[in-house]
ChimeraX commands (.cxc) that place a marker at each C-alpha (Angstrom):
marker #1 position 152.71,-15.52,-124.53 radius 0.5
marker #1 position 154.00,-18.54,-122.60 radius 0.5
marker #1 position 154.86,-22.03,-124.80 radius 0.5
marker #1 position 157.71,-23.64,-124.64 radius 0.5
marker #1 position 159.27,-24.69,-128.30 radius 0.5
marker #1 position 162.13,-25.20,-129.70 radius 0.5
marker #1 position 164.16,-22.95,-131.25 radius 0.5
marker #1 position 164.01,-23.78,-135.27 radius 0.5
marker #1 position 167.14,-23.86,-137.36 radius 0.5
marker #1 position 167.97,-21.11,-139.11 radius 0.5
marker #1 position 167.89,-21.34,-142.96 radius 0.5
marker #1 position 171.06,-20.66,-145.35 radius 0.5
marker #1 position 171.14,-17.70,-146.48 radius 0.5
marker #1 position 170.46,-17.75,-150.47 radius 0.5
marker #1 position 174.22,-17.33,-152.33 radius 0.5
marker #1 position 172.46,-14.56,-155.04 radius 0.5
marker #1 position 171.42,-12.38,-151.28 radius 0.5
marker #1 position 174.50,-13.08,-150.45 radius 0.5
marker #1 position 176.58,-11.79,-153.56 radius 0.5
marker #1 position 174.19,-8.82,-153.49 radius 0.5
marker #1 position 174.79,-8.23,-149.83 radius 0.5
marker #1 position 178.71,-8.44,-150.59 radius 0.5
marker #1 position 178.96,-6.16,-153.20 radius 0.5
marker #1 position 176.97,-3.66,-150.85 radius 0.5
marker #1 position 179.36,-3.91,-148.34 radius 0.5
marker #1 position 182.67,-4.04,-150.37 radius 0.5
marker #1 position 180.73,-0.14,-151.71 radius 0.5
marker #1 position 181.44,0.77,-148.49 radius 0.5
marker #1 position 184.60,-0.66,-147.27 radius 0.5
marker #1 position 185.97,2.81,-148.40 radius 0.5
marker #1 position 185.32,5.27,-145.42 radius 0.5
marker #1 position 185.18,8.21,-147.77 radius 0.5
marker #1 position 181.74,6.66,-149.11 radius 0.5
marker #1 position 180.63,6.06,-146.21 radius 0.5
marker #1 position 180.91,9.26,-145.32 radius 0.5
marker #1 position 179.16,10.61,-148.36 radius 0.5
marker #1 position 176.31,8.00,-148.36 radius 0.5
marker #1 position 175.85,9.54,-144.44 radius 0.5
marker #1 position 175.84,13.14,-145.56 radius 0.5
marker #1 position 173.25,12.70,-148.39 radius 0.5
marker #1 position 171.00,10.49,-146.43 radius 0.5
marker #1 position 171.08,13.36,-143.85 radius 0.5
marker #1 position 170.29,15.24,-145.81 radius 0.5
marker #1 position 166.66,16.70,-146.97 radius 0.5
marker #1 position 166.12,16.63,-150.70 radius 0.5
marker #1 position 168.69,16.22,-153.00 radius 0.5
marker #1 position 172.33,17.70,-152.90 radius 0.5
marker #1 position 174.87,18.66,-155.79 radius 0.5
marker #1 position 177.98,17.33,-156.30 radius 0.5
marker #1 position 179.59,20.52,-155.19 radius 0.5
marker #1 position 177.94,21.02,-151.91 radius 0.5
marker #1 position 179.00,17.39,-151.02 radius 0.5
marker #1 position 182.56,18.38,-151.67 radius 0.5
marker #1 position 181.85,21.43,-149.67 radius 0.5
marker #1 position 180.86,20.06,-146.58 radius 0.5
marker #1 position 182.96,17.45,-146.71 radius 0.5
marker #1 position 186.39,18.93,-147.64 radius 0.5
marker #1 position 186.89,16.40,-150.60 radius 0.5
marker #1 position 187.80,17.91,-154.56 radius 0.5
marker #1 position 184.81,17.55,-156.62 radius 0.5
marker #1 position 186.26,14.90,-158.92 radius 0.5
marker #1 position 186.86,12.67,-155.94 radius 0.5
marker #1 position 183.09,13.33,-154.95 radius 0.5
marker #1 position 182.33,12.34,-158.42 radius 0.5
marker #1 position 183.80,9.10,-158.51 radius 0.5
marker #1 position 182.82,7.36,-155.21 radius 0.5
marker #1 position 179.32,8.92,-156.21 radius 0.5
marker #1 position 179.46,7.13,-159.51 radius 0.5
marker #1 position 180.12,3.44,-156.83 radius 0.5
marker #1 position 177.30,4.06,-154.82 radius 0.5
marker #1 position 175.27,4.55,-157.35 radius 0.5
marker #1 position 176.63,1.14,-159.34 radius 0.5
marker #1 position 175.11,-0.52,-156.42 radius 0.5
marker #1 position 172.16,1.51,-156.13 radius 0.5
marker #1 position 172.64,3.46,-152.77 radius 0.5
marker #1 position 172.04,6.75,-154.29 radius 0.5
marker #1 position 170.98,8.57,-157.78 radius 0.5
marker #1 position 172.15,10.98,-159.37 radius 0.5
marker #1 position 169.83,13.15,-161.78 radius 0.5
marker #1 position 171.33,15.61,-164.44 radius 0.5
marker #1 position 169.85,19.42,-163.85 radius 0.5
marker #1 position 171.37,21.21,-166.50 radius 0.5
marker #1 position 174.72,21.33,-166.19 radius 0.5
marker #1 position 174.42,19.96,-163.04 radius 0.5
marker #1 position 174.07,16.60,-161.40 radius 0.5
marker #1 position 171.62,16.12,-158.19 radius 0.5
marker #1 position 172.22,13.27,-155.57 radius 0.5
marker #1 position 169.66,12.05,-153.61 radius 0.5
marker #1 position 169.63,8.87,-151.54 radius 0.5
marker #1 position 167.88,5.81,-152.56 radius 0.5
marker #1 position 164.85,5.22,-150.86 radius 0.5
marker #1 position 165.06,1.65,-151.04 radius 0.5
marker #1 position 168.23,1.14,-149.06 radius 0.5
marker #1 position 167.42,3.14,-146.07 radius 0.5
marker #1 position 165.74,-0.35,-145.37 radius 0.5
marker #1 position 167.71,-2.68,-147.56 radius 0.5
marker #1 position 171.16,-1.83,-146.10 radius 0.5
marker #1 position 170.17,-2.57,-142.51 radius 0.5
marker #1 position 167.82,-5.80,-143.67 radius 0.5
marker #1 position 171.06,-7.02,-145.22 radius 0.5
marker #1 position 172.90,-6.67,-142.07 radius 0.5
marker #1 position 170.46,-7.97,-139.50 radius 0.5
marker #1 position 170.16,-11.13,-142.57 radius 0.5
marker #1 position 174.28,-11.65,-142.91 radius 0.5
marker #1 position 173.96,-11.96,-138.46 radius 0.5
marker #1 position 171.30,-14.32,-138.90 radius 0.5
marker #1 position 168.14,-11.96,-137.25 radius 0.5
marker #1 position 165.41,-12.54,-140.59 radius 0.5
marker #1 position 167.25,-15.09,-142.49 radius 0.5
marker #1 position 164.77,-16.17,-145.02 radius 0.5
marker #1 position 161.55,-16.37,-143.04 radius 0.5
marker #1 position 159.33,-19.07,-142.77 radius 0.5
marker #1 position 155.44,-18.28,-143.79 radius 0.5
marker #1 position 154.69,-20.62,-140.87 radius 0.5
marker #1 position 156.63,-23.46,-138.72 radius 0.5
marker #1 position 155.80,-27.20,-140.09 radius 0.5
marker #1 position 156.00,-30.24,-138.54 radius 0.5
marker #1 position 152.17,-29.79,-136.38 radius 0.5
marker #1 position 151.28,-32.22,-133.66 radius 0.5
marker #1 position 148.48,-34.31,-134.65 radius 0.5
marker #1 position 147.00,-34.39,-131.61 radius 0.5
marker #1 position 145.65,-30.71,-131.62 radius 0.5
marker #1 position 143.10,-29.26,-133.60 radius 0.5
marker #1 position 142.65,-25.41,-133.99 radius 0.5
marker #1 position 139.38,-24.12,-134.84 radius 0.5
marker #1 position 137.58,-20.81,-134.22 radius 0.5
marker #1 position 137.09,-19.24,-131.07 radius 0.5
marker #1 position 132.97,-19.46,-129.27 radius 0.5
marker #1 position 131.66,-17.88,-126.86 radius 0.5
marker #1 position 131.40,-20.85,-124.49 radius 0.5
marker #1 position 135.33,-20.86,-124.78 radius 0.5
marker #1 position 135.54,-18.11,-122.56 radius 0.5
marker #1 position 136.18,-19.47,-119.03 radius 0.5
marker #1 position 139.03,-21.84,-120.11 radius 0.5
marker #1 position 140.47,-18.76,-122.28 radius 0.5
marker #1 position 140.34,-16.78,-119.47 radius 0.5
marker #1 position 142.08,-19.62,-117.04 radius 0.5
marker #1 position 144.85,-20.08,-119.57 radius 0.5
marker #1 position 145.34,-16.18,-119.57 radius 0.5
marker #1 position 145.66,-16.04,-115.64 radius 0.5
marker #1 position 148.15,-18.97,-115.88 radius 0.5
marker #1 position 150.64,-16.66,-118.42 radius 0.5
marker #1 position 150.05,-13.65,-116.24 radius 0.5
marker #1 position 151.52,-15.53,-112.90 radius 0.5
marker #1 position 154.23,-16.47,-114.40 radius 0.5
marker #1 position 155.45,-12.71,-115.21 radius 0.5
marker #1 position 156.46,-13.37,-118.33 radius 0.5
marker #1 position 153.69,-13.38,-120.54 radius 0.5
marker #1 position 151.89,-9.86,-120.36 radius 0.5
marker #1 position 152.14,-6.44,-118.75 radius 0.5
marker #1 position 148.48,-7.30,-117.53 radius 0.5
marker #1 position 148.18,-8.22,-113.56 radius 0.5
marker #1 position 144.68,-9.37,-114.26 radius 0.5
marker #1 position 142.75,-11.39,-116.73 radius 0.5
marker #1 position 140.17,-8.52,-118.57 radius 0.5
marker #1 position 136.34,-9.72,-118.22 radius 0.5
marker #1 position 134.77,-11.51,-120.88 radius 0.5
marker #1 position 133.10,-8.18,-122.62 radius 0.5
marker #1 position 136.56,-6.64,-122.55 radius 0.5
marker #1 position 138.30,-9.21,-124.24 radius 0.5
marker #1 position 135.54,-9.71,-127.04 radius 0.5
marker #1 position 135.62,-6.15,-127.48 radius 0.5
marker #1 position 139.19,-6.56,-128.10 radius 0.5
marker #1 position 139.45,-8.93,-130.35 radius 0.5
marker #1 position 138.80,-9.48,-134.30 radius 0.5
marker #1 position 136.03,-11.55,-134.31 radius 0.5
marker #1 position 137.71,-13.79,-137.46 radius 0.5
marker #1 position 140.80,-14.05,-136.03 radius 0.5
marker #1 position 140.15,-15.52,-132.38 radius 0.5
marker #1 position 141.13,-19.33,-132.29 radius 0.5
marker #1 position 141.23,-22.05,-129.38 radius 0.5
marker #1 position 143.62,-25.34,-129.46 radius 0.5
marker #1 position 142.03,-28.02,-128.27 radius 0.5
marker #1 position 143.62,-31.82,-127.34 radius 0.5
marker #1 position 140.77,-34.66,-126.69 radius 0.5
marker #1 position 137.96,-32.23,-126.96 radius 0.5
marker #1 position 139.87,-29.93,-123.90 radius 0.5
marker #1 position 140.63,-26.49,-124.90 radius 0.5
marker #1 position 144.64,-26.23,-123.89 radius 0.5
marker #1 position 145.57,-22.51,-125.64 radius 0.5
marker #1 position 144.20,-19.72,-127.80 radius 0.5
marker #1 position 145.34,-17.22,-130.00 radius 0.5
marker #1 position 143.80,-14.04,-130.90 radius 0.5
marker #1 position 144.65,-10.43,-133.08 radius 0.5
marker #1 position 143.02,-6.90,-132.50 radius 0.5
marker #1 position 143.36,-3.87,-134.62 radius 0.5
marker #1 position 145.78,-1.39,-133.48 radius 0.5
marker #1 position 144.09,1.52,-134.29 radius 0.5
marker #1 position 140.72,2.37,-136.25 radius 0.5
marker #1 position 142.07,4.42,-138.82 radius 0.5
marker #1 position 141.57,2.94,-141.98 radius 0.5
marker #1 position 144.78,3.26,-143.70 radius 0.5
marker #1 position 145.55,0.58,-140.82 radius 0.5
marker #1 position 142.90,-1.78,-141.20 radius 0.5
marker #1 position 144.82,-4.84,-142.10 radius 0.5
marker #1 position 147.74,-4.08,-139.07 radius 0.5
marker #1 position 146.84,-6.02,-136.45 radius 0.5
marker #1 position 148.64,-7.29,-132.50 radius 0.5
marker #1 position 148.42,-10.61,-131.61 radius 0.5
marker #1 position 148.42,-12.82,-128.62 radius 0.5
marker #1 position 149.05,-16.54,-128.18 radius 0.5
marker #1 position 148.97,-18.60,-124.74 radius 0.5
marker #1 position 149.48,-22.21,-123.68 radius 0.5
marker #1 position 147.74,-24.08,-121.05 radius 0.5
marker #1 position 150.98,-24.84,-118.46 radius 0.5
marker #1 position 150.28,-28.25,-118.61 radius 0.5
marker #1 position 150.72,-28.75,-122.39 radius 0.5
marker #1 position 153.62,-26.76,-123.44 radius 0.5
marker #1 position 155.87,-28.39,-125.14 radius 0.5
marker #1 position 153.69,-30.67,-127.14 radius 0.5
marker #1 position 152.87,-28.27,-130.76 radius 0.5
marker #1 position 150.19,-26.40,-129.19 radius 0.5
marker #1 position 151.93,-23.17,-129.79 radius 0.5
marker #1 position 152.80,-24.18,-133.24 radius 0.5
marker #1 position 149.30,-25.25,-134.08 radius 0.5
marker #1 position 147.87,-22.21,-132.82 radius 0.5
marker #1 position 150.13,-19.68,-134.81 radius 0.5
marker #1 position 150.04,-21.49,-137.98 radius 0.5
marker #1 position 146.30,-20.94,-137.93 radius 0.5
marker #1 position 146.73,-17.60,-136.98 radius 0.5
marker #1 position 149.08,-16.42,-139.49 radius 0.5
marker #1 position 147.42,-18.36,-142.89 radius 0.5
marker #1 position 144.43,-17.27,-141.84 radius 0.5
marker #1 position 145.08,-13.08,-141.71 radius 0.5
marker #1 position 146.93,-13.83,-144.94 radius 0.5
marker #1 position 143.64,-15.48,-146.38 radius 0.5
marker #1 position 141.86,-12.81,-144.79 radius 0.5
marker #1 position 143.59,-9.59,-145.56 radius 0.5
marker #1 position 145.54,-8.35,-142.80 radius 0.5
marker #1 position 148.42,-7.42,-143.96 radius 0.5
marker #1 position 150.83,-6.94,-140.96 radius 0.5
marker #1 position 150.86,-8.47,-137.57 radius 0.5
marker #1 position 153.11,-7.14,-134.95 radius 0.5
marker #1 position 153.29,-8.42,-131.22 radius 0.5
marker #1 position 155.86,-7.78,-128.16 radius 0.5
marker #1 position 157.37,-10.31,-126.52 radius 0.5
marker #1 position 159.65,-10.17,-123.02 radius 0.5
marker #1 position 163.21,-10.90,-123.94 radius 0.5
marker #1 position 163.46,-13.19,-121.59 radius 0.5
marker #1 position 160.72,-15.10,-122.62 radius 0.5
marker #1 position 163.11,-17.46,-125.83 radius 0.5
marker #1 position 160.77,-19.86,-126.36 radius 0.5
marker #1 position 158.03,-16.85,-127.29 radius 0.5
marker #1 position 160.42,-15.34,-129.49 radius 0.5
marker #1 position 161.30,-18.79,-131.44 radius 0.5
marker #1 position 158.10,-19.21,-131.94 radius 0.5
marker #1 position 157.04,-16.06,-133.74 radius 0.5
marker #1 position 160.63,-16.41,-135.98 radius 0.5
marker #1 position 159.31,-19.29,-136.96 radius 0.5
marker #1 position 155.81,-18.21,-138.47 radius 0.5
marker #1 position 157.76,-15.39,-140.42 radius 0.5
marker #1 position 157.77,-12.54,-138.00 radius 0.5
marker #1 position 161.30,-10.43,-137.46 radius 0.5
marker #1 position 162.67,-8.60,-134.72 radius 0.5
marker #1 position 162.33,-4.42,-135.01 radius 0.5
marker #1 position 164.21,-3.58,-132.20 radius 0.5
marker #1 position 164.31,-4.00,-128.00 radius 0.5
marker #1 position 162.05,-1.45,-126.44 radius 0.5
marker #1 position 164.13,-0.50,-123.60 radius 0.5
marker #1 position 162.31,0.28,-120.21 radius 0.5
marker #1 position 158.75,0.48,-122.07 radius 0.5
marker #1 position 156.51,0.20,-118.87 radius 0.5
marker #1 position 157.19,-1.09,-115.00 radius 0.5
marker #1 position 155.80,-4.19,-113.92 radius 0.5
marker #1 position 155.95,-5.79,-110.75 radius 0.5
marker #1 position 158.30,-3.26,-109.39 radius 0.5
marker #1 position 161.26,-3.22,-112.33 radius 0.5
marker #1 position 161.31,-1.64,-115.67 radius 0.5
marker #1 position 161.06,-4.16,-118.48 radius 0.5
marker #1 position 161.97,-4.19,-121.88 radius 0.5
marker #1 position 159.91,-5.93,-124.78 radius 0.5
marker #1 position 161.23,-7.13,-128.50 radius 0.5
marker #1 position 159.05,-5.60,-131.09 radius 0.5
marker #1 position 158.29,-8.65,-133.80 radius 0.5
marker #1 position 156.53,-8.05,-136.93 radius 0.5
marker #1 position 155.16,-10.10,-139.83 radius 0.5
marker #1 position 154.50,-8.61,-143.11 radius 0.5
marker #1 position 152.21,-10.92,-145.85 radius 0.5
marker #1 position 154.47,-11.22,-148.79 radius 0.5
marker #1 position 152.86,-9.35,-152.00 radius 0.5
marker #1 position 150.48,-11.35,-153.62 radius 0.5
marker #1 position 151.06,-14.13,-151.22 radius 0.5
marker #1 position 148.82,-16.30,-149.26 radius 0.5
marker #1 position 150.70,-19.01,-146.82 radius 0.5
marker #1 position 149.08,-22.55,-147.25 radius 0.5
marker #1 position 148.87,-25.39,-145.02 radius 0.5
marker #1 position 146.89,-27.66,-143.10 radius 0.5
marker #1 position 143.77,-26.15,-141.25 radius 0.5
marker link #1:1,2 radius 0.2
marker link #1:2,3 radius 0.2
marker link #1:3,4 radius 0.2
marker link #1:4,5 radius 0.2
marker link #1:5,6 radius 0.2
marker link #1:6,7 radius 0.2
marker link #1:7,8 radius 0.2
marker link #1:8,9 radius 0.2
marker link #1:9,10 radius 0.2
marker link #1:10,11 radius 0.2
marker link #1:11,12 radius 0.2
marker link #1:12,13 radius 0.2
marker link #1:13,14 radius 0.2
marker link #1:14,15 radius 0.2
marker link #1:15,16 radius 0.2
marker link #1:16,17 radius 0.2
marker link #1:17,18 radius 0.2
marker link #1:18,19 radius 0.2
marker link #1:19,20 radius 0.2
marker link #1:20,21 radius 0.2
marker link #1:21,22 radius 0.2
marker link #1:22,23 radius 0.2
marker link #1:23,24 radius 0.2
marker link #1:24,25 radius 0.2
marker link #1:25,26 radius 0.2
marker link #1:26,27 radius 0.2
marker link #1:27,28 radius 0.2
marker link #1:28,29 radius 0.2
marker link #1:29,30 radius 0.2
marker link #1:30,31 radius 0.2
marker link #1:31,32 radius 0.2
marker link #1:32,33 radius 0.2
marker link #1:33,34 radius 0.2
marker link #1:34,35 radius 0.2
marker link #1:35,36 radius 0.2
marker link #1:36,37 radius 0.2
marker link #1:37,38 radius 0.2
marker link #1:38,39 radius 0.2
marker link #1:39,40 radius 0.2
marker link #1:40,41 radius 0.2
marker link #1:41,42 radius 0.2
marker link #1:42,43 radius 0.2
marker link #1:43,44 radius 0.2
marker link #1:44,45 radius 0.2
marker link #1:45,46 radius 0.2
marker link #1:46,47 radius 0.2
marker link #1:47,48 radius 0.2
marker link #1:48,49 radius 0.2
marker link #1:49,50 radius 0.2
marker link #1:50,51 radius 0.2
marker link #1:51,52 radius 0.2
marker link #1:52,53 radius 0.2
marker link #1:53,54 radius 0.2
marker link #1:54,55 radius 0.2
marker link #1:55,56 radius 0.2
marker link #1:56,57 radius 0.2
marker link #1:57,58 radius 0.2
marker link #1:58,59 radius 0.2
marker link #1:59,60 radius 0.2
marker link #1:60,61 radius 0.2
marker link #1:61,62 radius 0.2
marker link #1:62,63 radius 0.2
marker link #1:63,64 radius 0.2
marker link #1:64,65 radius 0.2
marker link #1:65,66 radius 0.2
marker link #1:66,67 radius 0.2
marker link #1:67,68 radius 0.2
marker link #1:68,69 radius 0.2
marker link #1:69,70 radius 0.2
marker link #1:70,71 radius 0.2
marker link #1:71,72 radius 0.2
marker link #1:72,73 radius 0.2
marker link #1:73,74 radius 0.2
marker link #1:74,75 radius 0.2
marker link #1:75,76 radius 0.2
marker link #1:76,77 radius 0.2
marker link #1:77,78 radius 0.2
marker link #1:78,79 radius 0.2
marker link #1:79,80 radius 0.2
marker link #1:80,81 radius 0.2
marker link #1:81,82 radius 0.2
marker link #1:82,83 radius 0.2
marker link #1:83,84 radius 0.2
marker link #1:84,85 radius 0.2
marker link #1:85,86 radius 0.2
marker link #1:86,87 radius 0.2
marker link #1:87,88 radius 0.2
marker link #1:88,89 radius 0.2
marker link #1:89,90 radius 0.2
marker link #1:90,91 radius 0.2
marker link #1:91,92 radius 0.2
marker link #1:92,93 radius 0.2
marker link #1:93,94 radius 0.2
marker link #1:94,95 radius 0.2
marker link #1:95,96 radius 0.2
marker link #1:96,97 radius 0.2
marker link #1:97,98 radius 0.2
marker link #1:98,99 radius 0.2
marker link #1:99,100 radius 0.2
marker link #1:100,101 radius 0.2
marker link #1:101,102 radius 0.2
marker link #1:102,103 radius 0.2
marker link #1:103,104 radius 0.2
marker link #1:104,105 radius 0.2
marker link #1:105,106 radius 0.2
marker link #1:106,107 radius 0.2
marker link #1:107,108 radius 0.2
marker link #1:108,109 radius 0.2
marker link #1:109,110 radius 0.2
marker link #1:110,111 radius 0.2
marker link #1:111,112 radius 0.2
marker link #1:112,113 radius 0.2
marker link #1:113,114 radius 0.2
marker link #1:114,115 radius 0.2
marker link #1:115,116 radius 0.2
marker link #1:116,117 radius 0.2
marker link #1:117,118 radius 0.2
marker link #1:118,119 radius 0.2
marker link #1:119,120 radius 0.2
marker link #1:120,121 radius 0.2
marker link #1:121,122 radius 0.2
marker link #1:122,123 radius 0.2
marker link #1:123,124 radius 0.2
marker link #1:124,125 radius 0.2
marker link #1:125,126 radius 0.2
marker link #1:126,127 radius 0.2
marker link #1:127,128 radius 0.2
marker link #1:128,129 radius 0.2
marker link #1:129,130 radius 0.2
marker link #1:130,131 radius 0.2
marker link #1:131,132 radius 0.2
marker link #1:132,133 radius 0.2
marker link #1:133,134 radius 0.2
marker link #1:134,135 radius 0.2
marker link #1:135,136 radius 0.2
marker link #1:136,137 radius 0.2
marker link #1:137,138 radius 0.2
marker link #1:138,139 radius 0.2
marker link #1:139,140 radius 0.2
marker link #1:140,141 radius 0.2
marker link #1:141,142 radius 0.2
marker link #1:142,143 radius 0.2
marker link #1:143,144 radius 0.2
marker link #1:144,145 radius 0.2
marker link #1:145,146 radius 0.2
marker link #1:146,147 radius 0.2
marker link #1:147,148 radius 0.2
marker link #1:148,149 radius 0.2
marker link #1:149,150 radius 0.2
marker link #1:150,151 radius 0.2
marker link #1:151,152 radius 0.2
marker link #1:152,153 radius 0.2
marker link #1:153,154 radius 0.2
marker link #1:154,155 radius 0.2
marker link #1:155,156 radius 0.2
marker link #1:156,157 radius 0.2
marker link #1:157,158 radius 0.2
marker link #1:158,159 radius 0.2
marker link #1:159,160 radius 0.2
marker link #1:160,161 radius 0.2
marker link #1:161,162 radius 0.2
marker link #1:162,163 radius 0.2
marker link #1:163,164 radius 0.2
marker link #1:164,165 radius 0.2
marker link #1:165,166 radius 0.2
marker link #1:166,167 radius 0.2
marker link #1:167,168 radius 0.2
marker link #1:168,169 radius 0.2
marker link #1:169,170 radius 0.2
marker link #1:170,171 radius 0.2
marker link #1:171,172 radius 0.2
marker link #1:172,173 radius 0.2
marker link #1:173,174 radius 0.2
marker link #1:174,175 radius 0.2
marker link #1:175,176 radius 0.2
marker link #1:176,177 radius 0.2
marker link #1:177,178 radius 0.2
marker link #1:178,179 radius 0.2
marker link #1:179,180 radius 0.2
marker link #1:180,181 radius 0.2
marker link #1:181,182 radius 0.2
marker link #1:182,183 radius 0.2
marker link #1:183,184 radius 0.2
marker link #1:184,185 radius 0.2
marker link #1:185,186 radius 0.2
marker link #1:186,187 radius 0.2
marker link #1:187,188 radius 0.2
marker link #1:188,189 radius 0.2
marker link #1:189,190 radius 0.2
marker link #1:190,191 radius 0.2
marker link #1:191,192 radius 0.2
marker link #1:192,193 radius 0.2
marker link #1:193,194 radius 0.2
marker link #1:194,195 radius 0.2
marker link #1:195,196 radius 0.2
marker link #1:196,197 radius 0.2
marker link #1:197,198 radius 0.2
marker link #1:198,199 radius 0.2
marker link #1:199,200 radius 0.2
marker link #1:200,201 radius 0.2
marker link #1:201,202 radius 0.2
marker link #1:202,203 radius 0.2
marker link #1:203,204 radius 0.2
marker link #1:204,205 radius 0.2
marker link #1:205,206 radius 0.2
marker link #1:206,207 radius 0.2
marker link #1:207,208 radius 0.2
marker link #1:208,209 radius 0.2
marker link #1:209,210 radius 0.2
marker link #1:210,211 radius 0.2
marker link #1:211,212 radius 0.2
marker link #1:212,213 radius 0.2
marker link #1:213,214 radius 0.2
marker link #1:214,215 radius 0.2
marker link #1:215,216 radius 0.2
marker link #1:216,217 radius 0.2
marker link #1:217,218 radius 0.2
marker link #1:218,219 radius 0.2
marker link #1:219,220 radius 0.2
marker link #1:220,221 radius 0.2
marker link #1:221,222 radius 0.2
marker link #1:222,223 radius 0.2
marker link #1:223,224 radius 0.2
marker link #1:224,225 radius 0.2
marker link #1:225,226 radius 0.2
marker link #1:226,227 radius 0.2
marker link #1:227,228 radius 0.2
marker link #1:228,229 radius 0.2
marker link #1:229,230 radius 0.2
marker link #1:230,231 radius 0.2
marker link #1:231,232 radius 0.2
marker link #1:232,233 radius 0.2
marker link #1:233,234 radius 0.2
marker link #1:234,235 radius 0.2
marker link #1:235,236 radius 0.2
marker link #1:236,237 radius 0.2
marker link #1:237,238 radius 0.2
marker link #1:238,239 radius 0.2
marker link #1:239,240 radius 0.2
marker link #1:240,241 radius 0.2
marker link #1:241,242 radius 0.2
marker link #1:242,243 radius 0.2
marker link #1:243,244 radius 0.2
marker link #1:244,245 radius 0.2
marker link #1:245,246 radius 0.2
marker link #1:246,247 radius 0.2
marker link #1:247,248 radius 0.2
marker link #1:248,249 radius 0.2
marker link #1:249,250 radius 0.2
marker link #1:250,251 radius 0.2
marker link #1:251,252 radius 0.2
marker link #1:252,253 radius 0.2
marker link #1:253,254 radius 0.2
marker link #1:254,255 radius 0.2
marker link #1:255,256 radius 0.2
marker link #1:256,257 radius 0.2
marker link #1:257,258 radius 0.2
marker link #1:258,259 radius 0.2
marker link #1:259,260 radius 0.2
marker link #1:260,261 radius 0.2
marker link #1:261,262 radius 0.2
marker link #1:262,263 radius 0.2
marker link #1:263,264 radius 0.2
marker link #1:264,265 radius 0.2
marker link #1:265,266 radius 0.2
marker link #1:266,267 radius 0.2
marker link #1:267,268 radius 0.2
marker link #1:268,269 radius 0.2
marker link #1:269,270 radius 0.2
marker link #1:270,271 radius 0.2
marker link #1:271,272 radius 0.2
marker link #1:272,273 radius 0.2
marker link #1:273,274 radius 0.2
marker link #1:274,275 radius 0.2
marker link #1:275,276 radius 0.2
marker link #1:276,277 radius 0.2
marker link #1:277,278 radius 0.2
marker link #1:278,279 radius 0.2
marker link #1:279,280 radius 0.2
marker link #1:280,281 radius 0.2
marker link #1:281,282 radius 0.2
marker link #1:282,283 radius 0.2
marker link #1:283,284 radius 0.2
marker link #1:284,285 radius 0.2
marker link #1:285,286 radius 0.2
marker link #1:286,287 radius 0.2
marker link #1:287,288 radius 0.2
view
């Protein structure tokens, strides 16, 4: 993906996250519960209050009370077995704990459904078959610059509409020229993954930096939420900012660096991962 945009500001973080996220991290400003948060999420199952104190070397009624703090904030539970009490880790925070973190160092923030502010000057509409050459002219363009794709040439015409979703393929045009498209595929044909979908977005070189990037993934993104795809995930070159703004800015988050994923052009490169997840019961709205 190749547009050039800059790189939105990031919003406050709400004070009722924050208070939550500070009470989860005062929990575990006390090493001892860190180490027993560690040593039941390692664990399979659940785990009694003895066998904690066990492996850990700590008296039972010390267990027992930094137990009882994780649990005020909901990082484990604890289930009565008879005489017994079973700890098992929450679920919920094996993702909540490190969402907070990456949200207190500013990675997700609250994010966007889509970035505002759209040029007037483009219009977005669905992708037709006569698109094809200038899609295919604006693809080459992102794959000579080497930091669009791990493709070294543009895939024929068949390819690419074999590819593709046929209702989610869009072209950008500006006074009747098409200058970008964006496009989503399934990533795999199970069905439990029908609605998980990779995307793609280029820019003609010789319009970046006037919204066409923005235009193009604002359609993209209201329209799988109107549609029913319910996760879109891309990978973008590290190097390539202006890619990466862009996709923080229609509500997708950064997963993780894949280091050395794949060679290309002689070097090993690394990609970000970047998903977007449709909020429950949620459909983004905006101009078409």
């Amino acid at each position: 993906m190749t547009v050039t945009t800059p790189a939105p500001d990031a919003p406050a973080l709400d004070p009722a996250d924050a208070a939550t996220y500070a009470s989860w991290f005062a929990c575990l400003a006390e090493p001892t519960r860190v180490r027993l948060l560690h040593a039941i999420a390692s664990r399979p199952g659940t785990s009694s209050v003895g066998e904690l104190a066990d492996s850990l070397g700590i008296g039972q009624p010390t267990v027992s009370h930094h137990l009882r703090k994780l649990a005020d904030v909901g990082f484990v539970t604890l289930a009565k077995e008879g005489t017994s009490t079973r700890v098992a880790v929450n679920p919920a925070c094996c993702t909540g704990l490190p969402h907070a973190a990456d949200a207190v160092m500013g990675m997700v923030a609250a994010r966007p459904c889509c970035p505002g502010d759209l040029p007037d000057d483009v219009t977005v509409r669905a992708m037709e078959p006569g698109d094809m050459d200038a899609v295919r002219r604006i693809f080459a363009e992102g794959i000579a610059t080497g930091e669009a794709t791990f493709e070294t040439e543009v895939p024929d015409a068949a390819t690419l509409d074999a590819t593709w979703l046929a209702d989610h393929r869009w072209v950008a045009e500006i006074d009747g020229a098409v200058v970008g498209w964006a496009a989503a595929g399934r990533v795999s044909n199970r069905e439990v993954y029908s609605g998980v979908a990779e995307t793609s977005l280029y820019v003609d070189e010789a319009e970046r930096g006037r919204g066409v990037g923005k235009a193009l993934i604002h359609r993209q993104v209201t329209e799988a939420d109107r549609q029913g795809l319910w996760t879109l995930q891309c990978s973008v070159f590290p190097e390539n900012k202006a890619g990466l703004a862009l996709h923080h800015s229609a509500g997708f988050r950064t997963l993780g660096v894949r280091e050395r994923i794949a060679r290309h052009r002689g070097r090993w490169r690394d990609t970000v991962l970047l998903e977007r997840r449709r909020p429950d019961g949620e459909v983004c709205g905006g101009r078409d």
